[in-house]
TORKEVEX-272501 format. One line per field, with one value per residue: residue in one letter; x negated, y, z negated of N, C-alpha, C in turn; residue number from 1. Coordinates in steps of 0.05 Angstrom, whole numbers, padded with zeros to 5 digits, always signed. Layout:
N
resn <- [A, ...]
n.u <- [X, ...]
n.v <- [Y, ...]
n.w <- [Z, ...]
ca.u <- [X, ...]
ca.v <- [Y, ...]
ca.w <- [Z, ...]
c.u <- [X, ...]
c.v <- [Y, ...]
c.w <- [Z, ...]
resi <- [NUM, ...]
end
This chain:
256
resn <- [X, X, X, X, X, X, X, X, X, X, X, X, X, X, X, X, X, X, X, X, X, X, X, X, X, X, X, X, X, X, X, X, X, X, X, X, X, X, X, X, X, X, X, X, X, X, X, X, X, X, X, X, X, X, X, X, X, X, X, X, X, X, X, X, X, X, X, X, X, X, X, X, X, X, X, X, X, X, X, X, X, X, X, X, X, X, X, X, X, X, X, X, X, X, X, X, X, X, X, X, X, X, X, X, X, X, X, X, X, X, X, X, X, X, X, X, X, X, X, X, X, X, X, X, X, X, X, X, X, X, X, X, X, X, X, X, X, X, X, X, X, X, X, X, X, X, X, X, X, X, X, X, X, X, X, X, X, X, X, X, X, X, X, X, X, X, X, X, X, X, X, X, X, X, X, X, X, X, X, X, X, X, X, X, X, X, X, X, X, X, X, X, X, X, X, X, X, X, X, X, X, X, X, X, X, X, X, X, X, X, X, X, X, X, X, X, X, X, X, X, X, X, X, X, X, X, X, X, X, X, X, X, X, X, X, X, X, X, X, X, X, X, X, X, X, X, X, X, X, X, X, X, X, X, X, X]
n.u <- [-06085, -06014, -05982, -05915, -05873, -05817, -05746, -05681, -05647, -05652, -05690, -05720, -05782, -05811, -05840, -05880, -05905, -05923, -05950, -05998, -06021, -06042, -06073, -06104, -06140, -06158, -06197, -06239, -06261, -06231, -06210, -06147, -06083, -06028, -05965, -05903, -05836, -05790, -05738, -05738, -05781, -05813, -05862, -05900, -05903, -05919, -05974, -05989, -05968, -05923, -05854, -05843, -05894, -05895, -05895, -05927, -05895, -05874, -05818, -05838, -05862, -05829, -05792, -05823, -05852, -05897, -05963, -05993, -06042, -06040, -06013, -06029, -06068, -06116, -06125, -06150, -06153, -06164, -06211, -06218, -06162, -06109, -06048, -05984, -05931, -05866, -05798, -05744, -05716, -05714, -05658, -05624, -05645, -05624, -05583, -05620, -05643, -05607, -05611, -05655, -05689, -05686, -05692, -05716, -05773, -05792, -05816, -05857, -05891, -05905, -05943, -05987, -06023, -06056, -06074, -06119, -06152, -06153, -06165, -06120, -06056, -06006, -05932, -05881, -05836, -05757, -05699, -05637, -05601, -05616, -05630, -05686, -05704, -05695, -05730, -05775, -05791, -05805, -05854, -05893, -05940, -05939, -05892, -05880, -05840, -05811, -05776, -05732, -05732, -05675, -05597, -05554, -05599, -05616, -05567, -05578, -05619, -05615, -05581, -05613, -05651, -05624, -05610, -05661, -05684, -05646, -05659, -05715, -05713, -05691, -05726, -05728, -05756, -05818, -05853, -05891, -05862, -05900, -05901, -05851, -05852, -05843, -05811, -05815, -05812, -05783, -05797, -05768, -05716, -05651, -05643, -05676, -05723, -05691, -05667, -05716, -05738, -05693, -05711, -05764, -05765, -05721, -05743, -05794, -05854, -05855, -05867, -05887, -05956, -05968, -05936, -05904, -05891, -05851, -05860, -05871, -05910, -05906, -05874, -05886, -05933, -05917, -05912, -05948, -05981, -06007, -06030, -06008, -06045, -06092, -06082, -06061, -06105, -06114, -06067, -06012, -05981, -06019, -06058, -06033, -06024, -06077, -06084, -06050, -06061, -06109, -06082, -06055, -06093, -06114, -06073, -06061, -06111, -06112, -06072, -06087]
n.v <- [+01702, +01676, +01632, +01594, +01531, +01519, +01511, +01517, +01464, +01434, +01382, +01360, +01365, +01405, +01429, +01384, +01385, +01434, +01441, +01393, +01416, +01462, +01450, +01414, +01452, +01485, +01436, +01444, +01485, +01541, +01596, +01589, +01612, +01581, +01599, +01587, +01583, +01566, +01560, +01510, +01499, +01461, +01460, +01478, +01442, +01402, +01414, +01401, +01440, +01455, +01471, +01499, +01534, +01565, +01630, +01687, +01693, +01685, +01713, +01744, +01792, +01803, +01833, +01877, +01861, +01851, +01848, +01823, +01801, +01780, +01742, +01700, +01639, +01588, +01520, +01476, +01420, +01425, +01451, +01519, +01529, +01574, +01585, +01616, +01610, +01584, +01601, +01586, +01632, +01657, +01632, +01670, +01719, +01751, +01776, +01806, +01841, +01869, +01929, +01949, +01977, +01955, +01902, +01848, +01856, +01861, +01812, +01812, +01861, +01845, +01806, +01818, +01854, +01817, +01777, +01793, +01781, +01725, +01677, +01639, +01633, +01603, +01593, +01560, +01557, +01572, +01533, +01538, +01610, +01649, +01716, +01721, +01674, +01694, +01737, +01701, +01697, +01747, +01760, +01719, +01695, +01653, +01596, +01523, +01481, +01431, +01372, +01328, +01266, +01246, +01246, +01291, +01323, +01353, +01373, +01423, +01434, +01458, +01501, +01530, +01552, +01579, +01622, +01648, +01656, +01710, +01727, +01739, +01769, +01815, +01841, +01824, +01776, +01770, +01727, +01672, +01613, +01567, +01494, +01448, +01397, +01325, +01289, +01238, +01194, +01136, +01077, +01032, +01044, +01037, +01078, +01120, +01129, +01148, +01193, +01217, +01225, +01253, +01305, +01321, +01319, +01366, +01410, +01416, +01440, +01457, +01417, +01389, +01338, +01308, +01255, +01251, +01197, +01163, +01145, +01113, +01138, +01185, +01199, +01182, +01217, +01274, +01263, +01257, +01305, +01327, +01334, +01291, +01275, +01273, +01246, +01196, +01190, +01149, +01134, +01125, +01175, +01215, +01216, +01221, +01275, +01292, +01302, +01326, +01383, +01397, +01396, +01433, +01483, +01477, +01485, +01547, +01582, +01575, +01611, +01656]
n.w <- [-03993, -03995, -04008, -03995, -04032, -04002, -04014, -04014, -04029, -04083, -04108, -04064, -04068, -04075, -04116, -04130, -04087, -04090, -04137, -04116, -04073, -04094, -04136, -04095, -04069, -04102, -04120, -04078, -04084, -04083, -04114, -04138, -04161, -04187, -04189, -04218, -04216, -04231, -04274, -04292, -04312, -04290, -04255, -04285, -04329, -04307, -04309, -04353, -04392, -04447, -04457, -04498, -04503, -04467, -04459, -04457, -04399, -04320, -04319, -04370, -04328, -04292, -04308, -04326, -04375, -04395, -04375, -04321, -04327, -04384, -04377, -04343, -04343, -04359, -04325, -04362, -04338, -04282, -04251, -04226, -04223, -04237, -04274, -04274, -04321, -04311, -04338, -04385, -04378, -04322, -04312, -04320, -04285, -04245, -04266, -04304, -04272, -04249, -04253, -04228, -04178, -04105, -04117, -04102, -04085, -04127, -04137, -04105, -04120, -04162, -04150, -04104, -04123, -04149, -04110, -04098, -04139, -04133, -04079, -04059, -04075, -04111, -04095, -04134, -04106, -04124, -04126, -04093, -04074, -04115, -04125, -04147, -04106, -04061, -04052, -04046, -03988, -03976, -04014, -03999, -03957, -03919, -03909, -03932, -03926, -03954, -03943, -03955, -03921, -03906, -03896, -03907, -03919, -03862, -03851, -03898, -03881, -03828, -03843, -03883, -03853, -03810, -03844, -03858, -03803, -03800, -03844, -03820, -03776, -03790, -03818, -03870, -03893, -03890, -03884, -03847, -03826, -03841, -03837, -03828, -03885, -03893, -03942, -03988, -03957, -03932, -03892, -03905, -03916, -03876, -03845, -03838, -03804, -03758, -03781, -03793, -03738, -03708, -03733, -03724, -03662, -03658, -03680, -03656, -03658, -03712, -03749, -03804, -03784, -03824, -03868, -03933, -03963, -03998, -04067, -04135, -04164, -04170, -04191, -04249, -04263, -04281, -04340, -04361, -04353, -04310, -04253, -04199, -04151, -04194, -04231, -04202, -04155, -04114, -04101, -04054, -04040, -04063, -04022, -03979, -03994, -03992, -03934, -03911, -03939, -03917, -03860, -03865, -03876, -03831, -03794, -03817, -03806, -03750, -03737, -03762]
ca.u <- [-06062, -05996, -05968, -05894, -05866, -05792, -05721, -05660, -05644, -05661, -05690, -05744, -05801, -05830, -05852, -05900, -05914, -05936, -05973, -06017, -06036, -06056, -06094, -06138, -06145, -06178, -06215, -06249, -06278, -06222, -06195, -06122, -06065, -06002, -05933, -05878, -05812, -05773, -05722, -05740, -05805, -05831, -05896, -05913, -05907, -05946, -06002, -05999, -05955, -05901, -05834, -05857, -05921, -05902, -05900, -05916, -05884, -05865, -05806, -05836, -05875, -05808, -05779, -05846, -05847, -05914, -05976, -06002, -06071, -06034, -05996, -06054, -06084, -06133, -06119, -06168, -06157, -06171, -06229, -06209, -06137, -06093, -06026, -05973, -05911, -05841, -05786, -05713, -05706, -05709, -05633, -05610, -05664, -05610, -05570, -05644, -05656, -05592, -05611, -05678, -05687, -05692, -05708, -05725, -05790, -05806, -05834, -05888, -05905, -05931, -05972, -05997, -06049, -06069, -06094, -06158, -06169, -06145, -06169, -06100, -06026, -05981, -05911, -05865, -05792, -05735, -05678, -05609, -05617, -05621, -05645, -05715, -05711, -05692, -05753, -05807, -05807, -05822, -05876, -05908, -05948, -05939, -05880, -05874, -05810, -05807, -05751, -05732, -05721, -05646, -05580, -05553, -05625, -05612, -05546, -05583, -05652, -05606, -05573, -05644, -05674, -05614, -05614, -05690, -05676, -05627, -05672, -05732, -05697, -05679, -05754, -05727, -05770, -05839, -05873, -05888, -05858, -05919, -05885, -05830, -05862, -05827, -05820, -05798, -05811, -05781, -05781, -05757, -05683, -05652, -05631, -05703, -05729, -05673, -05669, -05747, -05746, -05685, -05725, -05784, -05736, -05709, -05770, -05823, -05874, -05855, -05865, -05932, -05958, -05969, -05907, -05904, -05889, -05839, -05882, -05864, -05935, -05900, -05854, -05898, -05959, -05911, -05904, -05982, -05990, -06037, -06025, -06004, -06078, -06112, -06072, -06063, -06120, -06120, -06039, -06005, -05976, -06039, -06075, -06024, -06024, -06102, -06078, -06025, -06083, -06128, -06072, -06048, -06115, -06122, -06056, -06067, -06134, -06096, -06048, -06092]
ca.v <- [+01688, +01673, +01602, +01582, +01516, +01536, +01496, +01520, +01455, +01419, +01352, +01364, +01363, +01432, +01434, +01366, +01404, +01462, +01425, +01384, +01432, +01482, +01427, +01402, +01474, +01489, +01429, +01441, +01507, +01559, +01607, +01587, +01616, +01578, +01617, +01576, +01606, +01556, +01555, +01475, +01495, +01425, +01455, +01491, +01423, +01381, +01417, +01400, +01466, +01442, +01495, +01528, +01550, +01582, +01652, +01700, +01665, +01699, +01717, +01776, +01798, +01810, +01844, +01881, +01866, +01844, +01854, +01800, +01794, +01776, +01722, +01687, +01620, +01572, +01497, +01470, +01398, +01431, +01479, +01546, +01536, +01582, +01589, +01637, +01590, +01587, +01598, +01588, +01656, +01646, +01629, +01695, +01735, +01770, +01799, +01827, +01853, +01882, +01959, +01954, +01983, +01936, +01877, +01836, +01861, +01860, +01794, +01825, +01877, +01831, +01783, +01831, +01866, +01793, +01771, +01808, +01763, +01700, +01658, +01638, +01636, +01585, +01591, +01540, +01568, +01569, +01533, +01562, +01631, +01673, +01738, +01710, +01663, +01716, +01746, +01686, +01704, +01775, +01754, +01705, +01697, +01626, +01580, +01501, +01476, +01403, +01354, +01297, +01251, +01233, +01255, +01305, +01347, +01355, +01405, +01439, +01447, +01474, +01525, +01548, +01559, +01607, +01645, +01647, +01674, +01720, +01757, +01755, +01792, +01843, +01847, +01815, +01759, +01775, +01695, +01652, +01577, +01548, +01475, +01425, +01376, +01302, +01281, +01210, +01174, +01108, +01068, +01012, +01051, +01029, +01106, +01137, +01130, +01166, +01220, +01235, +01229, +01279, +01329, +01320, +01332, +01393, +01422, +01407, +01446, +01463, +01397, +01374, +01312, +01291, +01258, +01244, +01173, +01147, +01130, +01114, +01148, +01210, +01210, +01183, +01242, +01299, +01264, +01256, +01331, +01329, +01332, +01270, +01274, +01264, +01217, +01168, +01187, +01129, +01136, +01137, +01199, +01234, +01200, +01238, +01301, +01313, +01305, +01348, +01402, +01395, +01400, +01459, +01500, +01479, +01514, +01576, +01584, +01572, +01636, +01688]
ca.w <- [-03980, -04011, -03995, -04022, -04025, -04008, -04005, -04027, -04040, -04101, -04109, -04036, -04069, -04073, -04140, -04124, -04056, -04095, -04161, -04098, -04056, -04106, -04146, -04085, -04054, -04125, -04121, -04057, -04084, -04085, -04132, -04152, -04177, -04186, -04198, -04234, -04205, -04230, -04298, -04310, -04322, -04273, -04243, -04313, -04348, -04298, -04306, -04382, -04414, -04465, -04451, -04530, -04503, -04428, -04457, -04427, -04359, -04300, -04319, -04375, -04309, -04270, -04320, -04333, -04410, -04403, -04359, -04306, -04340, -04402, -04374, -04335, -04364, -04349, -04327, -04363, -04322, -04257, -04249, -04209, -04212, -04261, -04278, -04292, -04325, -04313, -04363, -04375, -04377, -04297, -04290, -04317, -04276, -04230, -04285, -04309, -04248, -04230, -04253, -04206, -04139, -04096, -04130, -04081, -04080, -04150, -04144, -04089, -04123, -04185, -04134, -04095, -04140, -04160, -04091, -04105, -04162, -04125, -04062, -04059, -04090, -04095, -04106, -04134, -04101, -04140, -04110, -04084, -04062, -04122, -04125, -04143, -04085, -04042, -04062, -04045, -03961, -03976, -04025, -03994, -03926, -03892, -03926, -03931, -03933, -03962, -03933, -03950, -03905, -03910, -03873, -03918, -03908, -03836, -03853, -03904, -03864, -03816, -03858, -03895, -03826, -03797, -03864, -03856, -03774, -03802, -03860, -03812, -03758, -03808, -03833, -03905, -03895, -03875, -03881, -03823, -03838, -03832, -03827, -03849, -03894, -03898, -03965, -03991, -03932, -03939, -03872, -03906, -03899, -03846, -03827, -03837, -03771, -03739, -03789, -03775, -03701, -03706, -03750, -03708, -03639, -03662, -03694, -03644, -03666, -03736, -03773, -03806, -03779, -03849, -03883, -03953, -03975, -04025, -04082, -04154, -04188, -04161, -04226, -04267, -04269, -04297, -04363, -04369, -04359, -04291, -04222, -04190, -04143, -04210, -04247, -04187, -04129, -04091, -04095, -04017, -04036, -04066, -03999, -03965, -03999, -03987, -03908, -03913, -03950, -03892, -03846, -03869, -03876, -03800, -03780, -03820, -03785, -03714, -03736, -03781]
c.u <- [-06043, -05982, -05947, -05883, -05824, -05772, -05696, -05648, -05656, -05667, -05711, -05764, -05829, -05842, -05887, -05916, -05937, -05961, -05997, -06034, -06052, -06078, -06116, -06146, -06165, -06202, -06241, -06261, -06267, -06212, -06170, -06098, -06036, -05980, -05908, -05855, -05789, -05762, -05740, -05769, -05829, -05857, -05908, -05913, -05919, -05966, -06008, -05985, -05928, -05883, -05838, -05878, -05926, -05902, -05934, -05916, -05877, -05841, -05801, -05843, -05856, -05794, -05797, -05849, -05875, -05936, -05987, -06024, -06065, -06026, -06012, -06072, -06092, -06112, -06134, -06169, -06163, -06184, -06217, -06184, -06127, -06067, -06006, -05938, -05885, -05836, -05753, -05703, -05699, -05675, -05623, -05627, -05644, -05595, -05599, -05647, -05631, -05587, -05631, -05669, -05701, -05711, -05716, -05751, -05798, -05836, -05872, -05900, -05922, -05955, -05986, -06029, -06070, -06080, -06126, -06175, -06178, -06148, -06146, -06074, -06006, -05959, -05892, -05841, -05773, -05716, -05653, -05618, -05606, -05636, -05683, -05716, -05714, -05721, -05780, -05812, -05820, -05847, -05901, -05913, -05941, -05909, -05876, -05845, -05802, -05785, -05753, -05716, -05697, -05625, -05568, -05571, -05625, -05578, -05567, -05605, -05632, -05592, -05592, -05656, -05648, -05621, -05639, -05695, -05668, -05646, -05703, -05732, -05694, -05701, -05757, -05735, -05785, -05861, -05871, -05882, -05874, -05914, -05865, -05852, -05842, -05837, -05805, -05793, -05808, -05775, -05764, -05723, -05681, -05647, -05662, -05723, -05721, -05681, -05697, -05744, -05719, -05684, -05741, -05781, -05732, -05727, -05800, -05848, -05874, -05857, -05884, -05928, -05956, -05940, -05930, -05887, -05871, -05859, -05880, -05888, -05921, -05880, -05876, -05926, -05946, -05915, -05936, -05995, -06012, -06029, -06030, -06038, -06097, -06110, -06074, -06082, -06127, -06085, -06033, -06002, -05993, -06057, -06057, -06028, -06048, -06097, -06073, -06052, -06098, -06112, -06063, -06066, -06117, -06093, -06049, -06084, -06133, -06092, -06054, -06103]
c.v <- [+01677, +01651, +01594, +01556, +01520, +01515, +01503, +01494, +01438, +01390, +01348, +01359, +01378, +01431, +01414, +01369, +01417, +01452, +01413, +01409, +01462, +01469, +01417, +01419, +01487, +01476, +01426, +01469, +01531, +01567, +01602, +01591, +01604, +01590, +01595, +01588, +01593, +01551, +01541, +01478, +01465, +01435, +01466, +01455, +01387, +01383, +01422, +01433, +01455, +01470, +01512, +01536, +01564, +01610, +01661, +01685, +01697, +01727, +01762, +01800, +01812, +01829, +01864, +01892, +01851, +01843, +01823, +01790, +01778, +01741, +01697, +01666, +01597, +01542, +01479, +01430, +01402, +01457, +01498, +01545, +01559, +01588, +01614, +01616, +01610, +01593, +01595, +01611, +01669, +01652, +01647, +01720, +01753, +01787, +01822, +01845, +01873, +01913, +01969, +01959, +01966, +01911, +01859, +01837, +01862, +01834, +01802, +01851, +01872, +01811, +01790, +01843, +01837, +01780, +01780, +01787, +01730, +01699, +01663, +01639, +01622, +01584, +01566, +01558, +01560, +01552, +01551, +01581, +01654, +01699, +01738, +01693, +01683, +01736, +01736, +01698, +01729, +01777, +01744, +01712, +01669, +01607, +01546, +01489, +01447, +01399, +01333, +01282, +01228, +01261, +01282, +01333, +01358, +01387, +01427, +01451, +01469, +01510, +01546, +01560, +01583, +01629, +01658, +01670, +01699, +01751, +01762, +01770, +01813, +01856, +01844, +01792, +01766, +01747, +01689, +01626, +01567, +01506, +01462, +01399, +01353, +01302, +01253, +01204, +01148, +01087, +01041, +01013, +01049, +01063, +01126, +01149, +01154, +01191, +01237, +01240, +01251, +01307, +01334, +01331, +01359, +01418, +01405, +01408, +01455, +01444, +01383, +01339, +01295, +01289, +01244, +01218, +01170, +01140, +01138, +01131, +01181, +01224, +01203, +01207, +01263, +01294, +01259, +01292, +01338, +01323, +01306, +01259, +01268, +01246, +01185, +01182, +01179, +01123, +01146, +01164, +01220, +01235, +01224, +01270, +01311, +01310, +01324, +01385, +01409, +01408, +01430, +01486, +01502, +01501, +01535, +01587, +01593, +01601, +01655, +01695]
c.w <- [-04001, -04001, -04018, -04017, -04032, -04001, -04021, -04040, -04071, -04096, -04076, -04040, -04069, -04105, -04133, -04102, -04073, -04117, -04136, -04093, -04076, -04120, -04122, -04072, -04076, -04125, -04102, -04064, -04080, -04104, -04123, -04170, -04166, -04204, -04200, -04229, -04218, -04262, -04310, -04326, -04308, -04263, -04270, -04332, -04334, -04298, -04345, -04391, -04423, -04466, -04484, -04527, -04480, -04438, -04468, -04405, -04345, -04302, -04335, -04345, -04298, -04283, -04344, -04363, -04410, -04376, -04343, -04314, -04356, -04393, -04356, -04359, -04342, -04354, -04339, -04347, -04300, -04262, -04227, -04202, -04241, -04257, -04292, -04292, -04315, -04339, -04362, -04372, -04350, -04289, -04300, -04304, -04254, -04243, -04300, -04291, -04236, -04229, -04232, -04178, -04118, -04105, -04122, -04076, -04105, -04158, -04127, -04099, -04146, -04169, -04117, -04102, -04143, -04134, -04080, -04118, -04154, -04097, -04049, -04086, -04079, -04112, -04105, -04135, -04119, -04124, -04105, -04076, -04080, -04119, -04127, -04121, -04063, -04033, -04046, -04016, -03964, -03986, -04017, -03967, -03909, -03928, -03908, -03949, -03926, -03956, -03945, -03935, -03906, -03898, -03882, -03919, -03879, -03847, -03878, -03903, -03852, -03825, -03873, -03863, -03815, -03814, -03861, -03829, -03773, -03828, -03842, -03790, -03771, -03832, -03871, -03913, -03876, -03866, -03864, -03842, -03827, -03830, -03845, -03860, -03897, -03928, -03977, -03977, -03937, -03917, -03879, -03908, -03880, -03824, -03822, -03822, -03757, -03753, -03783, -03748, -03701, -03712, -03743, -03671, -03646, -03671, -03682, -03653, -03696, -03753, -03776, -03797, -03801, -03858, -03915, -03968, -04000, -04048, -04110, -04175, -04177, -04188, -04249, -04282, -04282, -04332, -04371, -04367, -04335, -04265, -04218, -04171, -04169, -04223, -04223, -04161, -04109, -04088, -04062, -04022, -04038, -04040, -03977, -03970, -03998, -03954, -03904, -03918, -03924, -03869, -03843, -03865, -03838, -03789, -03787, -03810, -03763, -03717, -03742, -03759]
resi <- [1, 2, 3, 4, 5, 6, 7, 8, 9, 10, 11, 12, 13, 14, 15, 16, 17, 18, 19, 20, 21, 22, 23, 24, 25, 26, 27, 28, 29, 30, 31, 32, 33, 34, 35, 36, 37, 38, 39, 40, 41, 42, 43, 44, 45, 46, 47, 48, 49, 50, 51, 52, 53, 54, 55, 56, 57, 58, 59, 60, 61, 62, 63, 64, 65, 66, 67, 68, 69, 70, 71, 72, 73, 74, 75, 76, 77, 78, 79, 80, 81, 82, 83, 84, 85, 86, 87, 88, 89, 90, 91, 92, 93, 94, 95, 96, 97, 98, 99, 100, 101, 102, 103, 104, 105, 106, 107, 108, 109, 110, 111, 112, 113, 114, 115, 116, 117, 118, 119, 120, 121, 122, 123, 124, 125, 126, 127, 128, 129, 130, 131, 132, 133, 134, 135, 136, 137, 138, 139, 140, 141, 142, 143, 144, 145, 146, 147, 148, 149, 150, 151, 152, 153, 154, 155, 156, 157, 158, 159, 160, 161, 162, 163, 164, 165, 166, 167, 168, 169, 170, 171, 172, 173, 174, 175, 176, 177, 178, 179, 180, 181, 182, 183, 184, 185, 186, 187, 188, 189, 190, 191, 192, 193, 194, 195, 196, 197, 198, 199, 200, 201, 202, 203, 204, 205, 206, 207, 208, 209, 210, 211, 212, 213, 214, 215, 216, 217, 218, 219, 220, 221, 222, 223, 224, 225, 226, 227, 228, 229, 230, 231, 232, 233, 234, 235, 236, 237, 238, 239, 240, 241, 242, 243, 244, 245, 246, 247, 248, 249, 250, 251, 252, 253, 254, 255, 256]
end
């Protein structure tokens, strides 16, 4: 199974989506591979990789200058997860790609083979909708698509979700959106409320019960090198994000 944490926008929360849930899906006794999609290098350097030691990353993969075996490494802070890093080499990946036939599919035809090896597969989405973004629905099988809960997210949920309508009508997105996740839940805004109960409204059945909490240990765990669940455990947000884990397993279950 291939699970992506997807938002065109930046700043949602998919990376910390994707570092969790691959971290306590490992720790519960599954094989783990997390995929780094992203330039910054942010889920490759929460799990402890310093941007001079991500090659081979993804990126030789896509631009098959180096084999998927190769590029495979252990976490050694979390048993049964592994990683294949980002790189900056990321934000010129459309000009790489622009002699390939249909490139769009390049990324599924490197993660593909590797679901033999792996349990699961979790992708950290790129934002915007480059050519590699473009990519993650085809790749993947169920996507989570972090919000945060503020007014501004409401037009650009809306605009991810037609696009979304629009390539899986046209069989260029094959994933189910397995749900909207809240992220930086702060009721102590006075607008926070509304904005949930009108993301919740509109998306009846598409939005996990679990929200994800405001919560300052959420910055602090990248610069320690270790998923936020290990550095802070008894943290709301890590409290949340083994919910969320649980939650999720239950409505893939419902759907396979």
């Amino acid at each position: 199974m291939i699970i992506a944490a997807v938002n065109p926008k930046g700043g949602a929360g998919k990376t910390t989506t994707a570092v969790q849930i691959a971290t306590l899906l490992a720790r519960r006794g599954t094989s783990v591979l997390l995929v780094d999609l992203e330039a910054d290098l942010n889920a490759s350097i929460s799990l402890g990789v310093r941007p001079n030691d991500a090659h081979p990353s993804i990126a030789e993969l896509l631009l098959h200058q180096e084999q998927p075996a190769d590029a495979l490494r252990d976490v050694p802070a979390v048993p049964n997860l592994s990683l294949i890093t980002g790189s900056p080499a990321l934000a010129r990946m459309d000009e790489g790609l622009r002699n390939v036939r249909q490139p769009e599919r390049r990324l599924a035809d490197i993660l593909r083979p590797l679901t033999a090896q792996f349990d699961v597969i979790v992708l950290d989405a790129p934002a915007g909708y480059s050519t590699l973004a473009l990519s993650v629905p085809l790749a993947a099988d169920e996507l989570i698509v972090p919000l945060r809960a503020e007014y501004l997210s409401l037009e650009s949920l809306a605009q991810f979700l037609s696009w979304y309508r629009d390539r899986h009508a046209s069989q260029k997105a094959l994933a189910r959106i397995a749900g909207i996740l809240l992220t930086m839940v702060n009721y102590r805004r006075q607008a926070t409320r509304e904005i949930v109960d009108i993301i919740r409204l509109h998306n009846r059945r598409g939005v996990f019960r679990t929200e994800i909490p405001a919560d300052p240990r959420v910055a602090e765990a990248p610069s320690h090198g270790i998923p936020l669940v290990a550095y802070a455990p008894s943290s709301r947000a890590s409290r949340a994000y083994e919910q969320l884990t649980t939650e999720l397993l239950r409505r893939v279950r419902r759907t396979s």
